[in-house]
C-alpha positions in Angstrom: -39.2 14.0 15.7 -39.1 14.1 19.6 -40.2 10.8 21.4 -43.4 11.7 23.6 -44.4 10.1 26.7 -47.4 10.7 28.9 -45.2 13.0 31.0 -43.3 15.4 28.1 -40.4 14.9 26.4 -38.1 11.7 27.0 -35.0 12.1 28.4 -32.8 11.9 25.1 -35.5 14.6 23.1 -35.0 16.7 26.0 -31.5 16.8 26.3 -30.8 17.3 22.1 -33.0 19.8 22.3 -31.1 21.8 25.5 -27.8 21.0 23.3 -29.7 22.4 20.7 -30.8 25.7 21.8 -27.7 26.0 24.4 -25.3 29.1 23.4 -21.9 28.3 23.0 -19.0 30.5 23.8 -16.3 31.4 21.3 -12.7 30.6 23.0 -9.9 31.5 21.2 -7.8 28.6 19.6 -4.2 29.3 20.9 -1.4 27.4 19.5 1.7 26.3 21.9 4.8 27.1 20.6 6.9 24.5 18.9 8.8 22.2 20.7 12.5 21.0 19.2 12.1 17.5 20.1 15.2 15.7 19.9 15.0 12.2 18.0 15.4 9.1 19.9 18.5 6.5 19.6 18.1 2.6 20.7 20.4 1.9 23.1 20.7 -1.6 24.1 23.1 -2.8 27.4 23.2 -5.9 30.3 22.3 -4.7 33.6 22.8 -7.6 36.5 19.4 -8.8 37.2 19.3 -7.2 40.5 20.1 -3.6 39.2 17.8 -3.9 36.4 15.0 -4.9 38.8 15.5 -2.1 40.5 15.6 0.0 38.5 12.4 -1.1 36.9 10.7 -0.8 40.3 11.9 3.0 41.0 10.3 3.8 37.3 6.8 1.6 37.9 6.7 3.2 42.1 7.0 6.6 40.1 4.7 5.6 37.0 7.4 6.0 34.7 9.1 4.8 31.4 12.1 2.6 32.3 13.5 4.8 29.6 12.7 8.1 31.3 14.3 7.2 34.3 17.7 5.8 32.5 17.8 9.2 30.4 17.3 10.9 33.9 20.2 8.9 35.4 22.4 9.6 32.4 21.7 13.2 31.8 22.6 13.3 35.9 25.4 11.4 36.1 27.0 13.2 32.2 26.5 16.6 33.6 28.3 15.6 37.0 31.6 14.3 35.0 31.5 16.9 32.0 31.5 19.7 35.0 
């Protein structure tokens, strides 16, 4: 079933058949431990239009979710006033 030229074997025959006859190594499947995820509320608010801009600049500069960032910032600023 492999495609013949005048020179040997074409260059897709040749590489099934490497794939083919190549050994491949067992690697142990290792599972990561769970993760307790913790499930996600909507939260809607107003920002001004200049702090909301901002803000969505910082997360886009950083390559992140809006969302990220405004848990980020929470998380920050509840830890600071719970302590």
């Amino acid at each position: 079933m492999t495609k013949r030229t005048g020179k040997g074997l074409s260059i897709g025959a040749a590489m099934k058949g490497r794939m083919e006859t190549s050994q491949v190594a067992e690697v142990p499947v290792v599972e990561a431990p769970a993760v307790e995820v913790e499930a996600l509320e909507p939260f809607n608010t107003r920002l001004r239009a200049g702090l909301h801009r901002r803000l969505k600049l910082h997360a886009v500069s950083e390559g992140r979710k809006l969302q990220d960032v405004v848990n980020e910032a929470l998380e920050e600023y509840l830890s600071k006033k719970e302590s």
